[in-house]
DSSP file (Angstrom, degrees, kcal/mol; ACC not computed):
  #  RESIDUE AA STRUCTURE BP1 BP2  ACC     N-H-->O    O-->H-N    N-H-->O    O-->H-N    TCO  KAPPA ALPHA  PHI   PSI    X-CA   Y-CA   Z-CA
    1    1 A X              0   0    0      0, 0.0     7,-1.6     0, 0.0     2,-0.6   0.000 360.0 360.0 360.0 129.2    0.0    0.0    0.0
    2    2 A X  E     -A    7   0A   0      5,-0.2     2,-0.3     9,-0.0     5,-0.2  -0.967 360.0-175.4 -99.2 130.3    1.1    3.6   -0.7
    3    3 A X  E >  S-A    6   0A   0      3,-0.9     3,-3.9    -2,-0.6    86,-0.0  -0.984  72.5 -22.7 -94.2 121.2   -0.3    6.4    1.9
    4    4 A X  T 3  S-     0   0    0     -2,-0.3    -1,-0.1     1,-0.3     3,-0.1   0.826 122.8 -54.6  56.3  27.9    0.5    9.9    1.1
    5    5 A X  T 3  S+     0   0    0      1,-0.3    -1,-0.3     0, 0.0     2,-0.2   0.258 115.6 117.0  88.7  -7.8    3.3    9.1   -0.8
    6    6 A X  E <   -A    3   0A   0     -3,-3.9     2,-1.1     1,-0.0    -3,-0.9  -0.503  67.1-128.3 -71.8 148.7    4.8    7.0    2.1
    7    7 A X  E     -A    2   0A   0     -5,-0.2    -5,-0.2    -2,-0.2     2,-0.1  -0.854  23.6-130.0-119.8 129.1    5.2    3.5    1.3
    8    8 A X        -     0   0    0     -7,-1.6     2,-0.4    -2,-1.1     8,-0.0  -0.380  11.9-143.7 -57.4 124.0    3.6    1.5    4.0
    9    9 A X  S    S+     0   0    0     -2,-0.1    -1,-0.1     1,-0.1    -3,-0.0  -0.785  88.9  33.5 -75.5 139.2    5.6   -1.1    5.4
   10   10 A X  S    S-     0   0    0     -2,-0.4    -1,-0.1     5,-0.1     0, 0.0   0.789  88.0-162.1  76.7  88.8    3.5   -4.7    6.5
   11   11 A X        +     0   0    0      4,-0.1     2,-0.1    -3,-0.0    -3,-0.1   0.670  51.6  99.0 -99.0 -30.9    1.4   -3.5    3.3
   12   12 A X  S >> S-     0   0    0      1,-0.1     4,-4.0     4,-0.0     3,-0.5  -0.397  78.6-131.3 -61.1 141.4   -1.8   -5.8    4.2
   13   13 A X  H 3> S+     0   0    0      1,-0.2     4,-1.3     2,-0.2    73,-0.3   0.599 111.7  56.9 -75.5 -12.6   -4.6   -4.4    6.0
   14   14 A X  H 3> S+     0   0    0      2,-0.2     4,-3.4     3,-0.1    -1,-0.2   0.842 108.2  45.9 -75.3 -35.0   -4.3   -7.3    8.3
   15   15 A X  H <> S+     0   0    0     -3,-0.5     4,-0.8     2,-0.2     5,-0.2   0.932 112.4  54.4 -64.3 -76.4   -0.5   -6.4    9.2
   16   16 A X  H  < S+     0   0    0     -4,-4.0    -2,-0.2     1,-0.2    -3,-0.2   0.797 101.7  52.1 -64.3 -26.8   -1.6   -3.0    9.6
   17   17 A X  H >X S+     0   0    0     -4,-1.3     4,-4.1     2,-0.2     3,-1.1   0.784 107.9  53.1 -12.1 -57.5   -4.2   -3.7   12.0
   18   18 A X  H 3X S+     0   0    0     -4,-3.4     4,-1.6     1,-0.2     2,-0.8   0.909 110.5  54.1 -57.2 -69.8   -1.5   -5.9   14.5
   19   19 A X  H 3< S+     0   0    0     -4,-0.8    -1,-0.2     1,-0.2    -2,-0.2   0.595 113.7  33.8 -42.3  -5.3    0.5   -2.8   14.2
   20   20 A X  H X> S+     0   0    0     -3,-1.1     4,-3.5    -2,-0.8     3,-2.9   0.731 116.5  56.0-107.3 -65.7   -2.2   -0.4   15.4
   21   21 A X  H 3< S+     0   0    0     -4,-4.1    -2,-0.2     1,-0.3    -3,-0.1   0.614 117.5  39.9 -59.7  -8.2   -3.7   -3.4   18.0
   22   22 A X  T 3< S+     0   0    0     -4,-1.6    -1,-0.3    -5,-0.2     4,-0.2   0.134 111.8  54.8-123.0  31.5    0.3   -3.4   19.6
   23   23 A X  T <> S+     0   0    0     -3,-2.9     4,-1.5    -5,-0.2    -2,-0.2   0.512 115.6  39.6 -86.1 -58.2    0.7    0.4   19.3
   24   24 A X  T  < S+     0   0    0     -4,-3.5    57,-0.3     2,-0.2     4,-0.3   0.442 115.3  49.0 -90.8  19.3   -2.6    0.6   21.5
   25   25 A X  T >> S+     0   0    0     -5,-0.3     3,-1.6    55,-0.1     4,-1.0   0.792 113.4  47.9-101.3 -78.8   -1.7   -2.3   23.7
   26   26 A X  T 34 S+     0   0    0      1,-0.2    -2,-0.2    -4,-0.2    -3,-0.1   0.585 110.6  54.2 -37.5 -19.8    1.9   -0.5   24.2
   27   27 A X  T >X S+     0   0    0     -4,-1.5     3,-1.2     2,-0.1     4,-0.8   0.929 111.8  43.7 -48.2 -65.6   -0.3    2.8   24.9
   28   28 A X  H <> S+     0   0    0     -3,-1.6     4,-1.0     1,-0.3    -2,-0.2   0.506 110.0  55.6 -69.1 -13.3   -2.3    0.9   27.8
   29   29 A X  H 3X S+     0   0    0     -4,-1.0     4,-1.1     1,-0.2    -1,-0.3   0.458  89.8  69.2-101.8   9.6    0.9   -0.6   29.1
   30   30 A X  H <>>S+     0   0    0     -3,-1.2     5,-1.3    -5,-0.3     4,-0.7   0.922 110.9  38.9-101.2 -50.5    2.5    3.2   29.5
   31   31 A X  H  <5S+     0   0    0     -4,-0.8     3,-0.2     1,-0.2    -2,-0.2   0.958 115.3  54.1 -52.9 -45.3   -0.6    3.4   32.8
   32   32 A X  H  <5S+     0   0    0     -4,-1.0    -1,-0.2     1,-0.3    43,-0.2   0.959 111.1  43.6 -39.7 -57.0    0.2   -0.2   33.7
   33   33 A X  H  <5S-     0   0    0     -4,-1.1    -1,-0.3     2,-0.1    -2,-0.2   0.475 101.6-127.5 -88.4   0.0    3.8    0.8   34.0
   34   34 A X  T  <5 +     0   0    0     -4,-0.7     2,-0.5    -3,-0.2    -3,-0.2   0.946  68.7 138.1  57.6  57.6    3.3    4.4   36.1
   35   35 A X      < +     0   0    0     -5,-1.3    -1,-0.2     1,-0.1     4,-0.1  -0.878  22.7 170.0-137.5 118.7    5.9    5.8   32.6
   36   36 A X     >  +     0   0    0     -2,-0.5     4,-5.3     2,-0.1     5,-0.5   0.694  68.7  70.6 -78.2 -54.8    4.0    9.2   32.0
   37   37 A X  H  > S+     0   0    0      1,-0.3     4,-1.3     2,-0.2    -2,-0.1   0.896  97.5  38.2 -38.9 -62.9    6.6    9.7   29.9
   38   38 A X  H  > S+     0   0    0      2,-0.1     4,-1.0     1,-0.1    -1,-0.3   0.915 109.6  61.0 -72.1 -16.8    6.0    7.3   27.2
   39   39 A X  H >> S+     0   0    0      1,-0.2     3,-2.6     2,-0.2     4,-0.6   0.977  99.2  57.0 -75.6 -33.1    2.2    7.8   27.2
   40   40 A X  H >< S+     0   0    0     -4,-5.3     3,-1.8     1,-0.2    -1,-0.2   0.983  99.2  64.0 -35.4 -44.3    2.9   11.3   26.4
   41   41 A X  H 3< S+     0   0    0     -4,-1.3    -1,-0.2    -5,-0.5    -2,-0.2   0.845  93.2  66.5 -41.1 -37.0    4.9    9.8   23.2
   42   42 A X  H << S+     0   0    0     -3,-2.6    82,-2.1    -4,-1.0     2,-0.5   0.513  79.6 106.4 -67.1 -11.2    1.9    8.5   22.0
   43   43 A X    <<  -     0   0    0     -3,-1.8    82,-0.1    -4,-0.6    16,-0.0  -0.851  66.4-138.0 -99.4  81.6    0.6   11.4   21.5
   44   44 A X    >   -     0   0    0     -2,-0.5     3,-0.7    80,-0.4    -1,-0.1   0.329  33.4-116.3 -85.5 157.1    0.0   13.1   18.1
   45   45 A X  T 3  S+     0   0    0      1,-0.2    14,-0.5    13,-0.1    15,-0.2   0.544 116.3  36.6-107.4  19.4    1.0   17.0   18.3
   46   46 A X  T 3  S+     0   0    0     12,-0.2    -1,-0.2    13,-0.1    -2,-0.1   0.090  89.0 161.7-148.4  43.6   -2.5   17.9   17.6
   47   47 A X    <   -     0   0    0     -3,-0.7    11,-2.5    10,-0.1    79,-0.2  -0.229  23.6-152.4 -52.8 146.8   -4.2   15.2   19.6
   48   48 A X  E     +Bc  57 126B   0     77,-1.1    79,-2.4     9,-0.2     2,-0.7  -0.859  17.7 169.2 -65.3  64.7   -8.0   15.4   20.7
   49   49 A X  E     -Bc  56 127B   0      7,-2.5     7,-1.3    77,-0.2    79,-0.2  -0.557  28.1-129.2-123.7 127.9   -9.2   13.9   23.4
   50   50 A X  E     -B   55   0B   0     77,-1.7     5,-0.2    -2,-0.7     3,-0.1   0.029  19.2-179.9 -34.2 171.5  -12.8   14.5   25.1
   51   51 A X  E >   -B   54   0B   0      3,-1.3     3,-1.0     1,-0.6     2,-0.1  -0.491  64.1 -57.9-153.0  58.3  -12.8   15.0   28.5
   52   52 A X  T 3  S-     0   0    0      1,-0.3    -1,-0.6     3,-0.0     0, 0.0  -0.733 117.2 -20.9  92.1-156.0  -16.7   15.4   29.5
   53   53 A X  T 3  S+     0   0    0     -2,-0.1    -1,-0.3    -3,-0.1    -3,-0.0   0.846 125.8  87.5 -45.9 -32.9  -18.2   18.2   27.5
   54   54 A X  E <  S-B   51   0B   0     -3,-1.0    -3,-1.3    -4,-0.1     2,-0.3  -0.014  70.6-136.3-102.9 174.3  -14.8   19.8   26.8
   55   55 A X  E     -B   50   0B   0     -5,-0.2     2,-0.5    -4,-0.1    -5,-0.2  -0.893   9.7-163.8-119.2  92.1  -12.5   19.3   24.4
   56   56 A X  E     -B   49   0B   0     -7,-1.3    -7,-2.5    -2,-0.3     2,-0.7  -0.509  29.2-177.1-104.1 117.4   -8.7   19.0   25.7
   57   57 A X  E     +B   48   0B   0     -2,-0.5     4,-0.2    -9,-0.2    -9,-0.2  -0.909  34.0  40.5-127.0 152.0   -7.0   19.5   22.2
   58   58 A X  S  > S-     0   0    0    -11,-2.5     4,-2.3    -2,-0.7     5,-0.3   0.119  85.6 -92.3  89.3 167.9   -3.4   19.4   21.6
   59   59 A X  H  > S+     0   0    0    -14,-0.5     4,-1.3     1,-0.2    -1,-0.1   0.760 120.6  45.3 -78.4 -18.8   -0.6   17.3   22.8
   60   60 A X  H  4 S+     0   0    0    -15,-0.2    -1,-0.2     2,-0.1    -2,-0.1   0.777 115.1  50.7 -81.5 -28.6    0.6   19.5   26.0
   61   61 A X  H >> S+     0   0    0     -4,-0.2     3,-2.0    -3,-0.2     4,-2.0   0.874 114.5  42.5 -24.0 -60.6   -3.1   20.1   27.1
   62   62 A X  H 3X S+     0   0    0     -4,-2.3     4,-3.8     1,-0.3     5,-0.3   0.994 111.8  49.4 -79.4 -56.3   -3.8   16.4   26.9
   63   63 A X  H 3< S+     0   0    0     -4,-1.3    -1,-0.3    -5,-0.3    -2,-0.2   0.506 115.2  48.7 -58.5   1.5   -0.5   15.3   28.6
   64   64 A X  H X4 S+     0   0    0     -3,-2.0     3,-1.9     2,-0.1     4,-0.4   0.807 117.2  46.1 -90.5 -54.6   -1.5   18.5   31.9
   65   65 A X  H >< S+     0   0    0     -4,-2.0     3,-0.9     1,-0.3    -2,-0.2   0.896 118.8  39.5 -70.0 -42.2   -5.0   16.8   32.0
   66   66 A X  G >X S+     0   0    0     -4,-3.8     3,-1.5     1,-0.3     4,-0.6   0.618  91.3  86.2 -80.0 -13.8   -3.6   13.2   32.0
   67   67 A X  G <4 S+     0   0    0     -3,-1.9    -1,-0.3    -5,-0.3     4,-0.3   0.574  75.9  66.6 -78.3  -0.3   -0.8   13.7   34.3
   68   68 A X  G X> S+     0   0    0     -3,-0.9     3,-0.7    -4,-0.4     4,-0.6   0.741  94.4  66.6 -53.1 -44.3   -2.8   13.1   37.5
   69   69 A X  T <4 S+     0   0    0     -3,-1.5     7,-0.5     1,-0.2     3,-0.3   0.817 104.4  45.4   1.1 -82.1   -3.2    9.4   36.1
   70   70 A X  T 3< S+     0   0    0     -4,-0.6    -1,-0.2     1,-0.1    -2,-0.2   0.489  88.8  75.6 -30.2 -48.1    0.0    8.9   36.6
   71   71 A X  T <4 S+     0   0    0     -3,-0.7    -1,-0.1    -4,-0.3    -2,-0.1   0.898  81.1  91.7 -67.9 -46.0    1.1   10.3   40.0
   72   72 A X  S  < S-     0   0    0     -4,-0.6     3,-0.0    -3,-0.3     4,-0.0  -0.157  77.0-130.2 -46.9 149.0   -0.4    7.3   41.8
   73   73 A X  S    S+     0   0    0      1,-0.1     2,-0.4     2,-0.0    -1,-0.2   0.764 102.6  32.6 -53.5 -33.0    1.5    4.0   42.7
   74   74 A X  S    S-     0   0    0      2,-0.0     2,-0.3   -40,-0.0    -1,-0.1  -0.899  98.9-113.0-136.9 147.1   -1.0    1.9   41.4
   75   75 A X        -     0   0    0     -2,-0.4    -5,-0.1   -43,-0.2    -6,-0.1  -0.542  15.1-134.1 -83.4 138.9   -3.3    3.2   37.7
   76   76 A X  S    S-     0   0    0     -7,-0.5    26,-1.3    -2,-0.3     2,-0.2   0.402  73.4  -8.6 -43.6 -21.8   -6.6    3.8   38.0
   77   77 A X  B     -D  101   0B   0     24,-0.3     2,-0.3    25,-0.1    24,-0.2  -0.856  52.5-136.7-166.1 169.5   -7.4    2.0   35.2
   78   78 A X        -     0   0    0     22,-1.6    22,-0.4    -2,-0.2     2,-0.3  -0.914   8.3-165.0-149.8-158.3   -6.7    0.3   32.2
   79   79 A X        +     0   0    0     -2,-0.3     2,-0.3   -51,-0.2    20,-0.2  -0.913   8.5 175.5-176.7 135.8   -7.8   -0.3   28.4
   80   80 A X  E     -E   98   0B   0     18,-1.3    18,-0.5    -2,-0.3   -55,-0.1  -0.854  32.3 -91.5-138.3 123.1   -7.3   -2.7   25.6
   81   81 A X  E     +E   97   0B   0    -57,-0.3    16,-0.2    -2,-0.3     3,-0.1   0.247  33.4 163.5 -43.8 157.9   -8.3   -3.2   22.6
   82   82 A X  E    S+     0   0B   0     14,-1.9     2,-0.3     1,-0.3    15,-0.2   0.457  73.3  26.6-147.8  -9.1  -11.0   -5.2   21.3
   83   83 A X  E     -E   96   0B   0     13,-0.6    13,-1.2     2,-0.0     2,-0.4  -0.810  61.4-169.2-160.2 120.1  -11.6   -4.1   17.6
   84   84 A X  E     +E   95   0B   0     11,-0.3     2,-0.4    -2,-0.3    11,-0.2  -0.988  10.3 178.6-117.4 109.5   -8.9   -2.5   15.1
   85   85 A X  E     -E   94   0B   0      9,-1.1     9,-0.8    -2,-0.4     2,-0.5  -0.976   7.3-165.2-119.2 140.1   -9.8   -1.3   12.3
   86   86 A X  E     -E   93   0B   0     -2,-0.4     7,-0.3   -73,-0.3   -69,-0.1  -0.912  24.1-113.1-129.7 132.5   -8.0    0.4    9.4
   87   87 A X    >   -     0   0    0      5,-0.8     3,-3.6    -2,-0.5     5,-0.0   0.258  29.5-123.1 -42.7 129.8   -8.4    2.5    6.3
   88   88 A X  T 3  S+     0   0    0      1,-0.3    -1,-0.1     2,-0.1    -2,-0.0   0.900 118.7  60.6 -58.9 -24.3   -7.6    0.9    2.5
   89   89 A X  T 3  S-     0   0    0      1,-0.2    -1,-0.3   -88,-0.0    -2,-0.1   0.908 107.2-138.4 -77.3 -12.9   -5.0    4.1    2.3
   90   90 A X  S <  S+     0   0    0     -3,-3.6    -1,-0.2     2,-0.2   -87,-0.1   0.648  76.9 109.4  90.6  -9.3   -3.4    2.4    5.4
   91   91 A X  S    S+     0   0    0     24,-0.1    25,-1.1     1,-0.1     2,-0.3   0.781  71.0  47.8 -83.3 -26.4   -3.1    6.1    7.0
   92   92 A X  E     - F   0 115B   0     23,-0.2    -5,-0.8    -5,-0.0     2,-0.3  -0.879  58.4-168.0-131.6 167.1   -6.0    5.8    9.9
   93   93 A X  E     -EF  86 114B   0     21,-1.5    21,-1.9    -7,-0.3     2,-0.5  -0.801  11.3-159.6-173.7 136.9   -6.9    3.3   12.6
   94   94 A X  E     +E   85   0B   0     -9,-0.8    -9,-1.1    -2,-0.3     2,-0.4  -0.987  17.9 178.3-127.5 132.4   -9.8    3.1   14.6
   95   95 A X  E     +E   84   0B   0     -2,-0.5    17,-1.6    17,-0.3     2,-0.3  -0.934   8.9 176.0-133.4 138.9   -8.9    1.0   17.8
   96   96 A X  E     +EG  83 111B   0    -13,-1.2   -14,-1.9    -2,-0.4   -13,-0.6  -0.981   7.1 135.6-134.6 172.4  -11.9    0.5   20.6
   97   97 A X  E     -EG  81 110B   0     13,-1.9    13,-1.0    -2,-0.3     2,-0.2  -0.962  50.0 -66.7 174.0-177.7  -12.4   -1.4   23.8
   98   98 A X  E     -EG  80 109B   0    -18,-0.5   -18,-1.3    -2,-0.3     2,-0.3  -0.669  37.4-155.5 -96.1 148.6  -13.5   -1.9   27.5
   99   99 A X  E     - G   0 108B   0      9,-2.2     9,-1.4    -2,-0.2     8,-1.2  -0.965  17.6-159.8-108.6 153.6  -11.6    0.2   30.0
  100  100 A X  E     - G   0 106B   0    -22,-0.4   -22,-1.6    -2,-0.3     2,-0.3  -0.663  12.3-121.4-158.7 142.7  -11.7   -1.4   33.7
  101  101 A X  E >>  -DG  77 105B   0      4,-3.4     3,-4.7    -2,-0.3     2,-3.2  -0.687  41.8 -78.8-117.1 177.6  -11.1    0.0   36.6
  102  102 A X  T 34 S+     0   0    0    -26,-1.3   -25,-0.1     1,-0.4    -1,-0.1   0.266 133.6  45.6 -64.3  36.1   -8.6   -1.0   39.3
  103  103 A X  T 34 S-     0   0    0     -2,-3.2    -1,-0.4     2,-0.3   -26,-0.1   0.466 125.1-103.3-110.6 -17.7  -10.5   -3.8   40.4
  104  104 A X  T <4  +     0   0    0     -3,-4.7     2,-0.3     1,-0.5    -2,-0.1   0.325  68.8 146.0  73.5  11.0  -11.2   -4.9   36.8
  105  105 A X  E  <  -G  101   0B   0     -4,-0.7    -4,-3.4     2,-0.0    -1,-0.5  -0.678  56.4-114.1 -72.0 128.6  -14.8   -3.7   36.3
  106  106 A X  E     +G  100   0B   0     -2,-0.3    -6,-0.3    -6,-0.2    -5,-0.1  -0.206  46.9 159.7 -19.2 152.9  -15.8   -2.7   33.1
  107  107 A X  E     -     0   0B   0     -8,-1.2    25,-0.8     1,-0.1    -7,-0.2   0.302  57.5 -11.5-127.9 -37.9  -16.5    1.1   33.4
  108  108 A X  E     -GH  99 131B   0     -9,-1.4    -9,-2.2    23,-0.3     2,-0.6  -0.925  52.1-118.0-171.2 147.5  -16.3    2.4   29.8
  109  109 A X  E     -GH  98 130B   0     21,-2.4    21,-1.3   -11,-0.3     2,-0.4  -0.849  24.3-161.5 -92.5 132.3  -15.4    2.0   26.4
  110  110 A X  E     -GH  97 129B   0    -13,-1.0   -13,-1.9    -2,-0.6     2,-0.3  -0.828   9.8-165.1-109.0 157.3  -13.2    3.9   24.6
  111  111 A X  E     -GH  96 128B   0     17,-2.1    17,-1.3    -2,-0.4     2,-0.4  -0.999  13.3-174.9-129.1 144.3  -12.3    4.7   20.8
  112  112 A X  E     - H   0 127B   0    -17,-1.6   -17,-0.3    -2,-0.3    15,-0.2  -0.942  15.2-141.3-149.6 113.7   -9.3    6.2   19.8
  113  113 A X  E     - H   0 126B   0     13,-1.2    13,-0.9    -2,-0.4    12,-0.3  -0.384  18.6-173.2 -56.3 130.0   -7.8    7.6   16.0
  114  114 A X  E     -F   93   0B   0    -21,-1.9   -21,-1.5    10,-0.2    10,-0.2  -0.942   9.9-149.5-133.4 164.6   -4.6    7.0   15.4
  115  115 A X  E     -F   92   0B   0      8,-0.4     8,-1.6   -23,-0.2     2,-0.5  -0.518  21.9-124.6-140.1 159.5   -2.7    8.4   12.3
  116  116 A X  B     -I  122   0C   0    -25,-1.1     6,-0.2     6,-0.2     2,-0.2  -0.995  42.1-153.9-117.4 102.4    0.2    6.7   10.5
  117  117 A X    >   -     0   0    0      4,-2.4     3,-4.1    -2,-0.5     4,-0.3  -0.363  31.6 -94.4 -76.5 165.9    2.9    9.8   10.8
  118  118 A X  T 3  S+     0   0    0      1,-0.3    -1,-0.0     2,-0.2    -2,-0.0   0.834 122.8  63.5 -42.5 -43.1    5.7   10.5    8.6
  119  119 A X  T 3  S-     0   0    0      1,-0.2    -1,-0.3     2,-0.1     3,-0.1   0.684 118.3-106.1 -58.6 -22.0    8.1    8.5   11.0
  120  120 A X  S <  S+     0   0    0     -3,-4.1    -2,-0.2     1,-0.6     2,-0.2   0.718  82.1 131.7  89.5  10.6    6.1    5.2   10.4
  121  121 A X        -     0   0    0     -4,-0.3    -4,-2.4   -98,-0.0    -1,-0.6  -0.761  62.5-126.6-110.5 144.6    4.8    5.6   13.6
  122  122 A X  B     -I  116   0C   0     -6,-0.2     2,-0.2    -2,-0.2    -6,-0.2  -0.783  31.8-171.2-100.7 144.9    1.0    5.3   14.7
  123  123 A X        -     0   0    0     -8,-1.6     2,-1.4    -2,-0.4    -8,-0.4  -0.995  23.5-116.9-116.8 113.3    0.0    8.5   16.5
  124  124 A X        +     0   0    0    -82,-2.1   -80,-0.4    -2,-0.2   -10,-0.2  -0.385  35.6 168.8 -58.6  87.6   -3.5    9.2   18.5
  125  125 A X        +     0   0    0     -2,-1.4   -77,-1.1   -12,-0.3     2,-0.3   0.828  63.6  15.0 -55.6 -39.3   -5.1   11.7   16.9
  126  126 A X  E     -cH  48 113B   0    -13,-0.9   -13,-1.2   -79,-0.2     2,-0.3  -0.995  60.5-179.3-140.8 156.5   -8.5   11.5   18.6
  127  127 A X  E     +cH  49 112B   0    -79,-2.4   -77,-1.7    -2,-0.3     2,-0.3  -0.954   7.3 164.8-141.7 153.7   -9.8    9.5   22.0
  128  128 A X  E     - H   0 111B   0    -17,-1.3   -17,-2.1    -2,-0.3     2,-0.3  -0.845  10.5-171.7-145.1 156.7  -13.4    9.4   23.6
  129  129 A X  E     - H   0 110B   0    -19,-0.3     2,-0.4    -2,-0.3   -19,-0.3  -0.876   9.2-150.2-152.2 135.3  -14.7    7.1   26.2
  130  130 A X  E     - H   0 109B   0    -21,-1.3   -21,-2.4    -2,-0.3   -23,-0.1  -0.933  18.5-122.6-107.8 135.2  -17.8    6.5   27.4
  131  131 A X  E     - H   0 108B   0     -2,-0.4   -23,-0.3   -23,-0.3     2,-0.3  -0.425  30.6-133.7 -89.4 158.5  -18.9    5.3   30.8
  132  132 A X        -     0   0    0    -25,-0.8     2,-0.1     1,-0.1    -1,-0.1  -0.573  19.1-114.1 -84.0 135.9  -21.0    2.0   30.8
  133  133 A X        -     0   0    0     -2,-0.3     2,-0.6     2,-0.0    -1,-0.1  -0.418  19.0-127.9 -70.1 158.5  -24.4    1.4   32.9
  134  134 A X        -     0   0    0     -2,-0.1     3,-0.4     1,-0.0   -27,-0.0  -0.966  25.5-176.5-111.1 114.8  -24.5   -0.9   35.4
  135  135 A X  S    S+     0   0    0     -2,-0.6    -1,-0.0     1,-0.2    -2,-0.0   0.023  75.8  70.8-124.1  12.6  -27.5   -2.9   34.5
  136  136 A X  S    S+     0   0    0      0, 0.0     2,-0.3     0, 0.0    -1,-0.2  -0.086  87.0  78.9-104.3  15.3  -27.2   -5.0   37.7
  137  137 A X              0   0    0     -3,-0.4    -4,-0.0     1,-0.1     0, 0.0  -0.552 360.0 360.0-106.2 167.7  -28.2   -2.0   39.4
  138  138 A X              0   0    0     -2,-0.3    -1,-0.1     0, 0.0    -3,-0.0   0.491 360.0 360.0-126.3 360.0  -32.1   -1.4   39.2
């Protein structure tokens, strides 16, 4: 596949899919692992991500909102994937999933864009998550 005049390495849309579904497993591991540092990395330099109504856009916004996450010994969460999909040009990724809270409860789902940047690197362009009912409630 050529994107954008890049030529995609792992040229199958199945290949590029693992490479997006162990970008956003290596994302999820950056909380796992208390490294603030790398999740920032992930991090596109005109990244989106919801936060409630608001909108925390760009990559030094996202990485103040998120660094609270972090601070703790043990993460508040986690997130994995559960569906990867990606674009015939091979440039964008759709990743989504459960995210779990430190006990392992579901909580929310999230979906998150990622971009194939210049480097050959997947980048998050946009994230949302949405909290889950508890339907064991009544």
């Amino acid at each position: 596949l050529v994107a954008s005049g890049l030529s995609v390495a792992n040229g199958s849309l199945e290949e590029l899919q693992k490479q997006v579904e162990e970008t956003e497993r290596a994302f999820a591991q950056t909380m796992a692992d208390r490294d603030f540092d790398a999740f920032v990395s992930f991090l596109a330099e005109e990244t989106i991500f919801f936060a409630g109504p608001n909108a925390l856009r760009g990559k030094q916004q996202v990485a103040d909102a998120w660094k609270a996450y972090y601070e703790k010994a043990e993460a508040p969460f986690s997130w994995e994937p559960a569906q990867v999909e990606v674009l015939e040009s091979g440039t964008l990724a759709l990743s989504t999933g459960p995210v779990r809270d430190s006990t392992g409860k579901q909580v929310a789902t999230f979906s998150s864009i990622w971009r194939l940047e210049s480097a050959g690197e997947w980048r998050i362009i946009f994230d949302k998550g949405c909290e889950v009912c508890d339907c064991s409630t009544p």
